[in-house]
Structure formats: structure tokens, C-alpha cells
C-alpha positions as CSV (number, residue, x, y, z in Angstrom):
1,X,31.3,-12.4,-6.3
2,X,28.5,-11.0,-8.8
3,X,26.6,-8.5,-7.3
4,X,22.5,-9.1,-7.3
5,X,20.1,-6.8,-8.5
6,X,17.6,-5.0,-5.9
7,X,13.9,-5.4,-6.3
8,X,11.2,-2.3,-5.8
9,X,7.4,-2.9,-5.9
10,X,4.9,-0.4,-7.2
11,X,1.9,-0.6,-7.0
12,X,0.2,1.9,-9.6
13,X,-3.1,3.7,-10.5
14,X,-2.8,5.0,-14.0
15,X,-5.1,7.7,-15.8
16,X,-4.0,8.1,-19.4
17,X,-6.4,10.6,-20.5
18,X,-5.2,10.8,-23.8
19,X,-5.1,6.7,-24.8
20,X,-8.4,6.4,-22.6
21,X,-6.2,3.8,-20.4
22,X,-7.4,3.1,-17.0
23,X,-5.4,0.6,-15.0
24,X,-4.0,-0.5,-11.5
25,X,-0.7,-1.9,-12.0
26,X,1.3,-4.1,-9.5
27,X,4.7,-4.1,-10.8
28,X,8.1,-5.8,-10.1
29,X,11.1,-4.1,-11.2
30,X,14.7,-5.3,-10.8
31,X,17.3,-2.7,-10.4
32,X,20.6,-3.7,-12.2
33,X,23.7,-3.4,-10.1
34,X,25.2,-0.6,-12.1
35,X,22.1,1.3,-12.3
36,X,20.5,4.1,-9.9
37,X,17.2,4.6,-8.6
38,X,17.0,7.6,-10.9
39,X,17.4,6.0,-13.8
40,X,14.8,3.0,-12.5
41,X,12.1,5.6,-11.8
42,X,12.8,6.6,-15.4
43,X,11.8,3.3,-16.8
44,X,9.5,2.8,-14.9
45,X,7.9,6.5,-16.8
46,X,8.4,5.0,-19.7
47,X,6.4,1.4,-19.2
48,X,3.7,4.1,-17.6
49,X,3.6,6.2,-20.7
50,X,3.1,2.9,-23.3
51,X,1.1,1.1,-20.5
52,X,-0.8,-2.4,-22.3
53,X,-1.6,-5.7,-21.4
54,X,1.4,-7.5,-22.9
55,X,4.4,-4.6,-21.8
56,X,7.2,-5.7,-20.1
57,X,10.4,-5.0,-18.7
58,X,13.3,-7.0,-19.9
59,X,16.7,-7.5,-18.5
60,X,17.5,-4.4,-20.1
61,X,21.3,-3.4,-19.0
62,X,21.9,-7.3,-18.5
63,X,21.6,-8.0,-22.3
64,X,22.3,-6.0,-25.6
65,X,19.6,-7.9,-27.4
66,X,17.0,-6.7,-25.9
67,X,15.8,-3.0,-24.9
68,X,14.5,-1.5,-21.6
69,X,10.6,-2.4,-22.0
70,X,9.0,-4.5,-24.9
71,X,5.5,-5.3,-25.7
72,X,5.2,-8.8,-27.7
73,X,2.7,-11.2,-29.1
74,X,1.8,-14.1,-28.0
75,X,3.6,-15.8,-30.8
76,X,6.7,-13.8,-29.9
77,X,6.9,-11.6,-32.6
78,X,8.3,-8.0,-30.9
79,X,5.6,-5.2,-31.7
80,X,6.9,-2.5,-29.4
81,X,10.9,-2.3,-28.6
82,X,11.1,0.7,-26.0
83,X,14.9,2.3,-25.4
84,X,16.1,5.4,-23.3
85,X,18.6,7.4,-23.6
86,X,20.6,8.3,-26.7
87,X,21.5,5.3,-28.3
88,X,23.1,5.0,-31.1
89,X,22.0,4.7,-35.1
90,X,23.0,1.3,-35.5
91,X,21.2,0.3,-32.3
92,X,17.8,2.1,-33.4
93,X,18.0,0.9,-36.7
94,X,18.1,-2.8,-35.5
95,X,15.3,-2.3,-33.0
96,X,13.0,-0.9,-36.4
97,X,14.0,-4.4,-37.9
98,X,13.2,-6.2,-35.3
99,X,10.2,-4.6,-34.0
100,X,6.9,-3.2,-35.6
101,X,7.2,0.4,-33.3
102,X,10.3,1.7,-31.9
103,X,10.2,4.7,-29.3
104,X,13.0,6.5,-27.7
105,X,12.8,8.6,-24.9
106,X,15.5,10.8,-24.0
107,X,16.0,12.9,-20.7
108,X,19.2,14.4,-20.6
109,X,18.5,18.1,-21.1
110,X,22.4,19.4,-22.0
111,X,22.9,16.5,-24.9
112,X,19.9,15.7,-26.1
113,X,19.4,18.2,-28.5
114,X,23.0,17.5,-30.4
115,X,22.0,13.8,-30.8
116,X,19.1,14.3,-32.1
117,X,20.1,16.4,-34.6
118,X,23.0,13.9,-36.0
119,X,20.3,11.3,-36.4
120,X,17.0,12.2,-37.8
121,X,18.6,12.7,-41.4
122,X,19.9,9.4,-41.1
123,X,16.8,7.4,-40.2
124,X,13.7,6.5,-41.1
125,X,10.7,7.3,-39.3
126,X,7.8,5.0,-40.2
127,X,8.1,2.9,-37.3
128,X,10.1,5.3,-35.0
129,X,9.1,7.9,-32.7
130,X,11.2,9.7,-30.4
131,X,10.7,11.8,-27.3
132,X,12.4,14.3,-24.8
133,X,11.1,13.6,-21.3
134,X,11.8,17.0,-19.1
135,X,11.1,17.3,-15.5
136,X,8.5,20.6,-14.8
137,X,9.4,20.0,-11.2
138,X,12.1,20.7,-9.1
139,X,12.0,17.6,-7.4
140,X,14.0,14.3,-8.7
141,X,12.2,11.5,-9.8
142,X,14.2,9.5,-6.9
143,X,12.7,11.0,-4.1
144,X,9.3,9.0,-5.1
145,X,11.3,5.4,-5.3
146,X,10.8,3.2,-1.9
147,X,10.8,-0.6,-1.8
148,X,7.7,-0.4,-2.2
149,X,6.1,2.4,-4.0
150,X,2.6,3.4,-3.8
151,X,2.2,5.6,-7.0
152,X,-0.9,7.4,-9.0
153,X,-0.1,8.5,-12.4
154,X,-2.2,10.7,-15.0
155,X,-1.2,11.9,-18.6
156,X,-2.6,14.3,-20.4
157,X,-2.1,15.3,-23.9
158,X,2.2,16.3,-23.1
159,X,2.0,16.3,-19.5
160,X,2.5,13.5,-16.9
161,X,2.1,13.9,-13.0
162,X,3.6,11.2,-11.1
163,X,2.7,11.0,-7.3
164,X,2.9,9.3,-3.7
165,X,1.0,10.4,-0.7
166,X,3.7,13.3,-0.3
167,X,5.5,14.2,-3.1
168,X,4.3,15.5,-7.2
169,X,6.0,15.5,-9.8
170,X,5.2,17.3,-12.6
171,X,7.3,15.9,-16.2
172,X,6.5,17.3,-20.0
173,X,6.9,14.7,-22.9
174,X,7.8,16.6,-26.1
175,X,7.5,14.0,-29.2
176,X,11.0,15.3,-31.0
177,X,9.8,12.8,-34.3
């Protein structure tokens, strides 16, 4: 028997101070079987920090054709194909064909740095941008995930702050490209 995925709600207030974005958001996410809260909290950063009308989460870890969050038009066309992690060249370089803007972020502090390096003389950056997400805080993003989340969110310039009634976290986005 296939296991199901587990759903979270969050409901979110967002201040993006640098992209003058104001918004309450009143999301549904579906945690994959294979994945952890961790890793959900982290998608869910990244749909916080590109935060529009038409951004979505996709079925992500179910599917290679598609990445983590996407923003599309109404005609379909893909204008903004989101992935974490370190994935590789081939897998970047079909999101730029596919997509109008491509962004990567990347979290894990010990690897990061060596992947990054192997890439960025074998791609192109016009439609790419790629970040390092580090955590300022010494509390894991996991301790803010419930079933249902009631979260305030304000970004600054490099710096997020990601909070519930008890618990801040503090997280620095450093654009690598």
C-alpha cells in the first residue's frame, strides 16, 4: 500500500520590505511521504521569499518534470521554475529552457560551496539566479511546523525572520549568482 502525503496549513502574514510585498497568505502544503518537516518548512521559505499572485507549489518530489514552486501564466507558459537543493547541470539547464527565471536555493552549509563552484563556469546566468539560505538562529526551522501553522514573515534586504507566537527564526539569503 502507497503511502499518502500529510497536509499542514499556514496561515501567513508576509512583509517583504525589499519587493514592497504585503500579503496574508492561507496556504496548503502537502508533505511527500519521503520528505521531512524540515525540508517542507524550507519550501515553504522559498514560496515566501518569491511570494506573487500566480506562485505555486507543485508535486514537486512526486514528478521530475516539474520543480518545487512555479509561478505560470495564465496561458501556461512557466515564467518562474523555483528548485532547492543542489541539483544538477542538466536539470538547471532544462528548467532555463523551460522557464523565463530560474532560482536555486541551496541550504546545506558543508556542500554547498563545492557545487557551486563546479557549475557556474558551466552555465549561463541570464535567466538564473542562485542563492545560499543559512540559518542565523540556532533553532531548526521544524520547530515552527504544526498542522496548522500560524506564521509572520518579514524580509529585508538579505535577511528573513520567520515567526509563531513563540518561536523566531532568524535566516540570511546570500545571492551566490
Amino acid at each position: 500500500m502507497a503511502l499518502s502525503a500529510t497536509i499542514y496549513k499556514a496561515n501567513i502574514s508576509l512583509s517583504n520590505l525589499s519587493h514592497n510585498h504585503y500579503e496574508d497568505y492561507s496556504l496548503t502544503m502537502a508533505m511527500h511521504p519521503s520528505e521531512n518537516e524540515q525540508r517542507m518548512m524550507k519550501r515553504l521559505l522559498c514560496f515566501l521569499l518569491n511570494a506573487s499572485e500566480n506562485l505555486e507549489f507543485t508535486r514537486g518530489l512526486s514528478t521530475t518534470e516539474e520543480p518545487e514552486i512555479w509561478e505560470r501564466s495564465l496561458t501556461g507558459e512557466i515564467l518562474h521554475w523555483i528548485e532547492m537543493g543542489e541539483p544538477t547541470l542538466k536539470r538547471i539547464k532544462q528548467a532555463q529552457g523551460k522557464a523565463r527565471q530560474v532560482s536555486v536555493y541551496t541550504f546545506n552549509s558543508n556542500t554547498y560551496q563545492e557545487w557551486f563552484e563546479k557549475l557556474k563556469a558551466k552555465l549561463s546566468f541570464k535567466n538564473l539566479a542562485i542563492y545560499y539560505i543559512s540559518n542565523e538562529s540556532n533553532i531548526e526551522l521544524d520547530s515552527l511546523c504544526k498542522k496548522s501553522m500560524q506564521l509572520s514573515c518579514t524580509i529585508e534586504d538579505d535577511s528573513m525572520y520567520l515567526s509563531s507566537d513563540d518561536v523566531m527564526i532568524s535566516l540570511k539569503v546570500e545571492k551566490l549568482k
